[in-house]
C-alpha positions in Angstrom: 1.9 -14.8 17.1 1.0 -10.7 16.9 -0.1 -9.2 13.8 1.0 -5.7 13.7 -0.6 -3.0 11.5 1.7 -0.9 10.4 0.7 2.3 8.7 3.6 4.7 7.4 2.9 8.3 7.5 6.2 10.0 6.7 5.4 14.2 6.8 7.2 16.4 4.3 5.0 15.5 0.9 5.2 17.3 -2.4 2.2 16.2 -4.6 -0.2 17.5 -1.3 1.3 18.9 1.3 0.9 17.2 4.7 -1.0 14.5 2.4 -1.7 11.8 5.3 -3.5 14.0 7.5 -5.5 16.3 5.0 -9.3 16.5 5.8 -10.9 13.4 4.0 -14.5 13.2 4.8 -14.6 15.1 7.8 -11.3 14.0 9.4 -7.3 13.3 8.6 -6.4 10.7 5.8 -4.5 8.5 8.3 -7.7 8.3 10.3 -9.7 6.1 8.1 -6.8 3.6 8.3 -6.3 3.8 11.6 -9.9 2.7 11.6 -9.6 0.0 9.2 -6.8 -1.6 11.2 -8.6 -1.4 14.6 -11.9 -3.1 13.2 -9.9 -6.1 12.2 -10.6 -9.1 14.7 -6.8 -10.4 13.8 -4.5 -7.5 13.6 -3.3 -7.3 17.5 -1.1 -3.6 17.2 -1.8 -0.5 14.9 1.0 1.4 15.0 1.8 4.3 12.9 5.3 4.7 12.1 6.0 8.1 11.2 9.1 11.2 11.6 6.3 13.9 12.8 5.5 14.8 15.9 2.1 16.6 15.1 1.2 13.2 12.9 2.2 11.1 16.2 0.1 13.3 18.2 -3.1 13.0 15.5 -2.2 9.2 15.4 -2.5 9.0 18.9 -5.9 10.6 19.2 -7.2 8.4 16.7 -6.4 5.1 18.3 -3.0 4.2 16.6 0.1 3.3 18.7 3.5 5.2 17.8 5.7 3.7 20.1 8.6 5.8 18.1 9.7 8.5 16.0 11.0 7.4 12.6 14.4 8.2 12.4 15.6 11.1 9.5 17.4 8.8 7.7 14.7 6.5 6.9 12.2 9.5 6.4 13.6 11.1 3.0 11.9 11.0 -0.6 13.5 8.0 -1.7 13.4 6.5 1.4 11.8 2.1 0.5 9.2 0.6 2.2 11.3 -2.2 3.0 13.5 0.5 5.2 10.1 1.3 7.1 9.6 -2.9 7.7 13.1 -3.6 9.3 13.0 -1.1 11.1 9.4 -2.1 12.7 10.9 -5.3 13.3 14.2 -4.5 14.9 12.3 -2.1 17.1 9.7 -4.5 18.5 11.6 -7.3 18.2 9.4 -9.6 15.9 9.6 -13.3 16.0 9.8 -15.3 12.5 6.2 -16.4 13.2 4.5 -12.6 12.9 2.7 -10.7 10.6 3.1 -7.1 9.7 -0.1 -5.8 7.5 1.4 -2.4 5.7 -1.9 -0.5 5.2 -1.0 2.9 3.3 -2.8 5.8 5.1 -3.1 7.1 1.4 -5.8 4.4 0.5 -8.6 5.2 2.7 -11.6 3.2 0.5 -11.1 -0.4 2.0 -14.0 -2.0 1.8 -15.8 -3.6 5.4 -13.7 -6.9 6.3 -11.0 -6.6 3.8 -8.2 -7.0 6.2 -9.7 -9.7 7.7 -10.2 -11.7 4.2 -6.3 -10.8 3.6 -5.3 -12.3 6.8 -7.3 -15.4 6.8 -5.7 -16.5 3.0 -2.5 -15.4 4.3 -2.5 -17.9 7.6 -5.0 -20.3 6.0 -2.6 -21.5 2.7 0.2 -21.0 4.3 1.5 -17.7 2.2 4.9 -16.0 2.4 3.4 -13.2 1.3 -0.1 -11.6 -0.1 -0.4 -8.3 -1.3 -4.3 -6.8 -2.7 -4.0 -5.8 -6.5 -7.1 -4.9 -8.9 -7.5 -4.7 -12.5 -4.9 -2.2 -14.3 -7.0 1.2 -16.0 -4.3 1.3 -18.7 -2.3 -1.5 -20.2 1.8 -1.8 -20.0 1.4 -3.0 -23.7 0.3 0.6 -24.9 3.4 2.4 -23.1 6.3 3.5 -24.4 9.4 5.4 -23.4 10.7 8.4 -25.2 14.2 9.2 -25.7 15.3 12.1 -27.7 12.1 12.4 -29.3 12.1 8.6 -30.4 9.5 6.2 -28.8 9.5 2.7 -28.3 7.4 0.5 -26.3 7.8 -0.2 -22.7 6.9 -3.8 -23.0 7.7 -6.4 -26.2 5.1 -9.1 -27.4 6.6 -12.4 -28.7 6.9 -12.1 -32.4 7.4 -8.9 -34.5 3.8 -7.5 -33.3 3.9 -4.5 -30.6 1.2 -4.1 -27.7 0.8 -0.4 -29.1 -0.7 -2.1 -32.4 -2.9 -4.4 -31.0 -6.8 -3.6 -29.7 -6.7 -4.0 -26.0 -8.9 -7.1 -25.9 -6.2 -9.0 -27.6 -3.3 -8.2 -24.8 -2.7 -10.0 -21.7 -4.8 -9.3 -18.7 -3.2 -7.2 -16.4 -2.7 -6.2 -12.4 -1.8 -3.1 -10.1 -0.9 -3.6 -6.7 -3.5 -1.3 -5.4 -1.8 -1.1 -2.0 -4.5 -1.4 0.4 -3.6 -4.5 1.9 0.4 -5.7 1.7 0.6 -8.4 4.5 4.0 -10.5 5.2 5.2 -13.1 7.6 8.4 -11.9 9.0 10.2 -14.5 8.4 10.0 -14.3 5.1 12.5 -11.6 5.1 14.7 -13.5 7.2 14.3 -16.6 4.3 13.9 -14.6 0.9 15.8 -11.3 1.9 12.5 -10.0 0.5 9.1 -8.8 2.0 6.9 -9.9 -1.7 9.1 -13.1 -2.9 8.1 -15.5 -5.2 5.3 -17.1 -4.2 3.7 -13.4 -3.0 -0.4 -14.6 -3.5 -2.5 -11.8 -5.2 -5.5 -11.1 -3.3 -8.2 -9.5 -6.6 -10.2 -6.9 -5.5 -13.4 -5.5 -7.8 -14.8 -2.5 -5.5 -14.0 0.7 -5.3 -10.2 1.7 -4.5 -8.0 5.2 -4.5 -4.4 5.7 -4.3 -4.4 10.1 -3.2 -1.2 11.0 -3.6 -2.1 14.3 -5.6 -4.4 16.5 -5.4 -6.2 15.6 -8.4 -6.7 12.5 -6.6 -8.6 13.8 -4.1 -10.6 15.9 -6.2 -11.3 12.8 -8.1 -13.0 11.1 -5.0 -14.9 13.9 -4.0 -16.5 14.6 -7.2 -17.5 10.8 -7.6 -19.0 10.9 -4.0 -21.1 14.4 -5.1 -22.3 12.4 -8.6 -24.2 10.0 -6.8 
């Protein structure tokens, strides 16, 4: 069975430009994943998957594998995730029986062993699929679209009472998939036609996470680090 770590690193963003390999604590974003994936004891392959040249060539020097340049096609703004995952497997040639571990060069604030932890649920019960979430900041029950000036909410409550009018202790607890670990056997695709069916476990994390994907992201994280 190989576990593969995959890490995505498409160039061409618009909230930071060259997001995955801006400086981050004295070296490029996509380093601290890299390093996350090469510390794990299971994952067997980090590879970075990615349509640059100069990211290949940073990869590289970090530690990562890219055994390819992603092709155009699957490189664009809209491009899924799930576009990234076939063509990892169709490349490599991946047997039902492995694992790919997507770990999003954008989350850099894994905490020691979390991979591991991940991988161990994932094999040990048997899992389809587990993907890390935390705790959601804002509830989905205090949302609401607007539509020529009207709102309404994004999510209705059983009976005539809205989210928007109740205090937040009395709505349902809610998750984010935080994206730091996303790990799927690959036959699950091959079963489900999905990569998170039903029956995807939720792995809850309480430390410390970040999602940079703008740059008041980053500036975010920095100012926290200078605070303490």
């Amino acid at each position: 069975m190989k576990i593969i770590g995959l890490i995505p690193a498409r160039s061409g963003s618009k909230g930071i430009k060259d997001k995955n390999i801006v400086d981050f604590r004295g070296k490029p974003l996509i380093a601290h994943t890299i390093d996350s994936s090469n510390q794990s004891k299971l994952i067997t392959r980090t590879l970075v998957s990615t349509d640059s040249r100069k990211y290949a060539d940073i990869a590289l020097n970090y530690g990562a594998e890219v055994p390819f340049i992603r092709p155009p096609d699957i490189s664009k703004d809209l491009s899924r995730d799930s576009d990234v995952f076939i063509h990892i497997i169709k490349e490599l040639n991946l047997k039902d029986e492995d694992i790919v571990v997507y770990l999003r060069p954008t989350n850099p604030l894994r905490e020691k062993g979390l991979i591991d932890k991940v991988l161990n649920l994932l094999v040990s019960k048997k899992l389809p699929a587990i993907r890390t979430i935390s705790k959601a900041q804002f509830s989905p029950y205090k949302m609401v679209f607007l539509k020529n000036e009207e709102i309404t909410p994004v999510l209705k409550m059983e009976g005539k009472t809205n989210g928007t009018d109740l205090p937040r202790q009395l709505l349902p607890k809610v998750y984010e998939l935080n994206g730091n670990v996303d790990a799927f056997r690959v036959m699950t695709y091959k079963k489900f036609d999905s990569f998170f069916p039903t029956g995807t476990y939720g792995y809850l994390e309480k430390s410390e996470t970040a999602d940079i994907n703008y740059q008041s992201d980053l500036n975010r994280i920095i100012n926290q680090k200078n605070k303490h």
